[in-house]
C-alpha positions in Angstrom: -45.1 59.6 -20.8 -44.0 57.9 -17.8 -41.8 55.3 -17.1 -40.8 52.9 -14.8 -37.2 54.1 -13.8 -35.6 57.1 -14.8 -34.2 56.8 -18.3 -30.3 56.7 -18.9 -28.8 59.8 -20.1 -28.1 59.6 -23.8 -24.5 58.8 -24.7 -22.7 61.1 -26.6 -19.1 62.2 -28.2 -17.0 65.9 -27.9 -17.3 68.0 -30.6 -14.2 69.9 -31.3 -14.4 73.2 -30.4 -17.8 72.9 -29.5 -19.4 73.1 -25.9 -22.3 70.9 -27.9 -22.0 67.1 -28.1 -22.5 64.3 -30.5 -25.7 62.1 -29.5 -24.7 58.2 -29.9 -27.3 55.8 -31.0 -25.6 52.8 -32.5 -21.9 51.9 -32.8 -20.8 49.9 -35.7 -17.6 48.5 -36.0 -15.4 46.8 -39.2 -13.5 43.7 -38.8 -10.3 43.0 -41.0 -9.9 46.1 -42.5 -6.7 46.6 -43.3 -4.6 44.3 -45.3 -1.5 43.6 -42.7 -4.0 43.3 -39.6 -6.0 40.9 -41.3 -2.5 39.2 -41.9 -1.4 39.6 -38.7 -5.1 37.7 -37.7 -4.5 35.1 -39.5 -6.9 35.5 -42.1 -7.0 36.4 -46.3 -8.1 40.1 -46.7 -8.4 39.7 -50.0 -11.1 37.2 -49.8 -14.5 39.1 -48.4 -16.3 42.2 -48.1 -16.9 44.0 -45.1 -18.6 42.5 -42.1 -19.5 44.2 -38.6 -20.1 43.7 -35.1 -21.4 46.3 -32.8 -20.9 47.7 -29.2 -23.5 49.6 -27.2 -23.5 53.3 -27.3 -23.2 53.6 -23.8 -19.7 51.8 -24.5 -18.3 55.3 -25.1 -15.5 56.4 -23.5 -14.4 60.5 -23.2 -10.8 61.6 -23.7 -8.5 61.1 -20.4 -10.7 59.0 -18.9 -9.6 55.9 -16.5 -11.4 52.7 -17.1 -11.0 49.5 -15.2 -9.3 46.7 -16.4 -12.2 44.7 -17.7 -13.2 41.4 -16.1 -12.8 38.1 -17.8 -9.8 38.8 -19.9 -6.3 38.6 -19.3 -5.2 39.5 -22.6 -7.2 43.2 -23.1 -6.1 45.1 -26.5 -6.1 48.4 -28.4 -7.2 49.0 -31.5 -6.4 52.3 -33.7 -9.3 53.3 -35.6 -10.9 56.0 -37.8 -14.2 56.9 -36.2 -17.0 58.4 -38.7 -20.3 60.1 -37.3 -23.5 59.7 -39.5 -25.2 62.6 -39.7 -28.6 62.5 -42.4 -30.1 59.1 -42.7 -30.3 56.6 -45.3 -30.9 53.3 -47.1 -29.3 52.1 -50.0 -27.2 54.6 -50.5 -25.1 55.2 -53.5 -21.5 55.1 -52.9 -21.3 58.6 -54.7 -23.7 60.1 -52.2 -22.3 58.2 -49.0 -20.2 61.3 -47.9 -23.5 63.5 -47.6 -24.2 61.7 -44.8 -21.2 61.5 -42.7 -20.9 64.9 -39.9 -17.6 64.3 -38.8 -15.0 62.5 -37.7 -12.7 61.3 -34.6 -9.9 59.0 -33.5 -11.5 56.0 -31.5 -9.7 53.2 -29.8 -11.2 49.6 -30.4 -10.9 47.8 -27.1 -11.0 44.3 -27.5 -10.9 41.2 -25.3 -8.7 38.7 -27.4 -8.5 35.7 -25.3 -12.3 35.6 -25.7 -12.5 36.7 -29.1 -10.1 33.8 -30.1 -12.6 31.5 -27.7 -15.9 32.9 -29.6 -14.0 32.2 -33.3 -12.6 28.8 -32.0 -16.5 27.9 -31.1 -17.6 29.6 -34.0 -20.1 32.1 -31.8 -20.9 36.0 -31.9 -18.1 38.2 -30.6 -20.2 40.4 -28.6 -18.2 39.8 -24.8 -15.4 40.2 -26.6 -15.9 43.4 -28.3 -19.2 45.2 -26.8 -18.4 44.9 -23.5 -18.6 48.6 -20.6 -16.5 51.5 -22.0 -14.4 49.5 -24.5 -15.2 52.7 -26.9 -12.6 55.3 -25.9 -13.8 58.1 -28.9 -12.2 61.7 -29.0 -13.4 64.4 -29.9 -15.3 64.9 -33.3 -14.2 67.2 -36.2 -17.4 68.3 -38.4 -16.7 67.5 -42.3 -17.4 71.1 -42.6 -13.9 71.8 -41.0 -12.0 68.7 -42.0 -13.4 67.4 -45.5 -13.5 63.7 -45.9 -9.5 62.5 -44.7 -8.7 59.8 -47.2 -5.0 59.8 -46.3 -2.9 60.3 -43.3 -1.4 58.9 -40.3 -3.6 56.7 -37.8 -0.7 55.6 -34.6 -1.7 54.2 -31.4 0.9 54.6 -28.5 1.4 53.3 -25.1 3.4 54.9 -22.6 5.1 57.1 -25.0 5.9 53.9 -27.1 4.5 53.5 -31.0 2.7 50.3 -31.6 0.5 50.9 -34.4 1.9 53.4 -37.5 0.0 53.4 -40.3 -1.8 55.6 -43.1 -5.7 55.6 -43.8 -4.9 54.9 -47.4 -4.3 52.2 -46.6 -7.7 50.6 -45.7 -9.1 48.6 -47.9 -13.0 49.2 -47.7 -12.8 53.1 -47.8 -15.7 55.7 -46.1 -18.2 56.1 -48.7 -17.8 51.8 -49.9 -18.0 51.1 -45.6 -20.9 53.9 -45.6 -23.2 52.6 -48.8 -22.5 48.5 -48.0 -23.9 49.2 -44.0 -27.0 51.0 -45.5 -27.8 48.4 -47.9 -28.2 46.3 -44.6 -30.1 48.0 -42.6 -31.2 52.2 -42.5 -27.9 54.4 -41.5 -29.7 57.3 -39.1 -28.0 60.7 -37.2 -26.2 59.6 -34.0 -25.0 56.7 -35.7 -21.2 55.8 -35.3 -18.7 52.9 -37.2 -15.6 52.5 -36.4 -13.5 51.8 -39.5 -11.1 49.2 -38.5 -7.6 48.9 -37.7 -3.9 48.8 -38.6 -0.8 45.9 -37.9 0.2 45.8 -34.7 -2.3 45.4 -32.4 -1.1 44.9 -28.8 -1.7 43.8 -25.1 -2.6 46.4 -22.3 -1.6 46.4 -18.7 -2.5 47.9 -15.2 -1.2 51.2 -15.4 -0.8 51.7 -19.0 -1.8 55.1 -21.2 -2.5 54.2 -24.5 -3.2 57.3 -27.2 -4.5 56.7 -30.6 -3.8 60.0 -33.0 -5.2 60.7 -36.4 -3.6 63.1 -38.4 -5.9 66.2 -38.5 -8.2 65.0 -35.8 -6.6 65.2 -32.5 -6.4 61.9 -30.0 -8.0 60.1 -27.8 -6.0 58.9 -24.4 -7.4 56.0 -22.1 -5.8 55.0 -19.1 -6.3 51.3 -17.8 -6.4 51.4 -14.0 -7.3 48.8 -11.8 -9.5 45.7 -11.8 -13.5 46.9 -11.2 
C-alpha cells in the first residue's frame, strides 16, 4: 500500500514498568461526573446519565512534558481524572463483564478551554475547541489490571506548584468503570487502544504561564504538565 504522505506515528501511552507502550485509538471523555463538580458547573448531577465528548488521540501528552499555552483561551484549566485503557473489544456489554475489557489504568489530566466551553454551551454547540484541541491529554503512565485490579476507591488530587486544588476519592464518582464501560459500548463498539477518561472532581482551576500542575492517583503514579509559553 502506498500513500500519499508518510502516515503519522501512532499515538500511544507509557506502560509502567514497561519499555512497551499503549497504542491510542480513540479518547473518550465523561462530563459531570462527580456530584460537587457538576455542582460547582452549575448543573443537577442527579438528573442524567452519562454523556461524552472526545479528543483526538494524537492529543496525548507524555509525563513532564512542556506544552504551550493554547491559542484562543485566556482562561485554560485542569482537570483530575481516572484514565481507563480498553483492552478486548466489545458491544453491548454487560455491566458484569465490563472489567474484562479494561488493560489498565492511569492518571490523566483533562485540559480544558473554559471560556470557550462556556461560549459553545451559551450557543448551545459541540464542545470540541474547547476540549479536543493539540495536547490537551496529558496521560501518565499506565498500570495493567493485572498489577493493580480494578481501583474503586482512593485519592484522585491535582496540584499546581506544590499547591492542592483538587482532593478527592474515586468513590466518589457517580457513573463507576464497569456502568461508564457497558453504557459507551451500548453506543457504539469499545475496541483495544481505546481510552475514556472518567471525569473529574470540585475544584477545577485556571492555569498560567509557568505553572506545573500534577494530577496523582493513589496506586497509579502521576502525570506532571508544565504550561510554557504561547505557541
Amino acid at each position: 500500500m502506498s500513500f500519499v504522505f508518510e502516515p503519522a506515528p501512532v499515538p500511544s501511552v507509557a506502560v509502567a514498568g514497561s519499555e512497551a507502550r499503549f497504542p491510542v485509538r480513540r479518547i473518550f471523555c465523561v462530563g459531570r461526573n462527580y456530584a460537587e463538580h457538576a455542582r460547582e458547573m452549575g448543573n443537577d448531577p442527579d438528573k442524567e446519565p452519562p454523556f461524552f465528548f472526545t479528543k483526538p488521540a494524537d492529543a496525548v501528552v507524555a509525563d513532564g512534558a512542556a506544552i504551550a499555552y493554547p491559542p484562543e483561551t485566556g482562561n485554560l484549566h485542569f482537570e483530575a481524572e481516572l484514565v481507563v485503557a480498553i483492552g478486548k473489544a466489545g458491544r453491548d456489554v454487560p455491566e458484569a463483564e465490563a472489567p474484562d475489557h479494561v488493560w489498565g489504568y492511569a492518571a490523566g489530566n483533562d485540559l480544558t478551554r473554559r471560556d470557550l466551553q462556556a461560549k459553545a454551551k451559551e450557543m448551545r454547540r459541540p464542545w470540541d475547541w474547547a476540549k479536543g484541541f493539540d495536547r490537551s491529554a496529558p496521560i501518565g503512565a499506565l498500570h495493567p489490571v493485572a498489577e493493580v485490579g480494578h481501583p474503586e476507591t482512593g485519592f484522585i488530587r491535582c496540584e499546581v506548584n506544590g499547591e492542592v486544588k483538587q482532593d478527592s476519592d474515586l468513590a466518589e464518582m457517580i457513573w463507576k468503570v464497569p456502568g461508564i464501560v457497558a453504557f459507551l459500548s451500548a453506543s457504539m463498539e469499545i475496541r483495544p487502544g481505546d481510552l475514556i477518561m472518567t471525569g473529574t472532581p470540585a475544584g477545577v482551576g485556571k492555569l498560567e504561564v509557568g505553572d506545573v500542575c500534577t494530577v496523582s492517583i493513589q496506586g497509579l503514579g502521576s502525570v506532571t504538565t508544565t504550561i510554557g509559553p504561547k505557541g
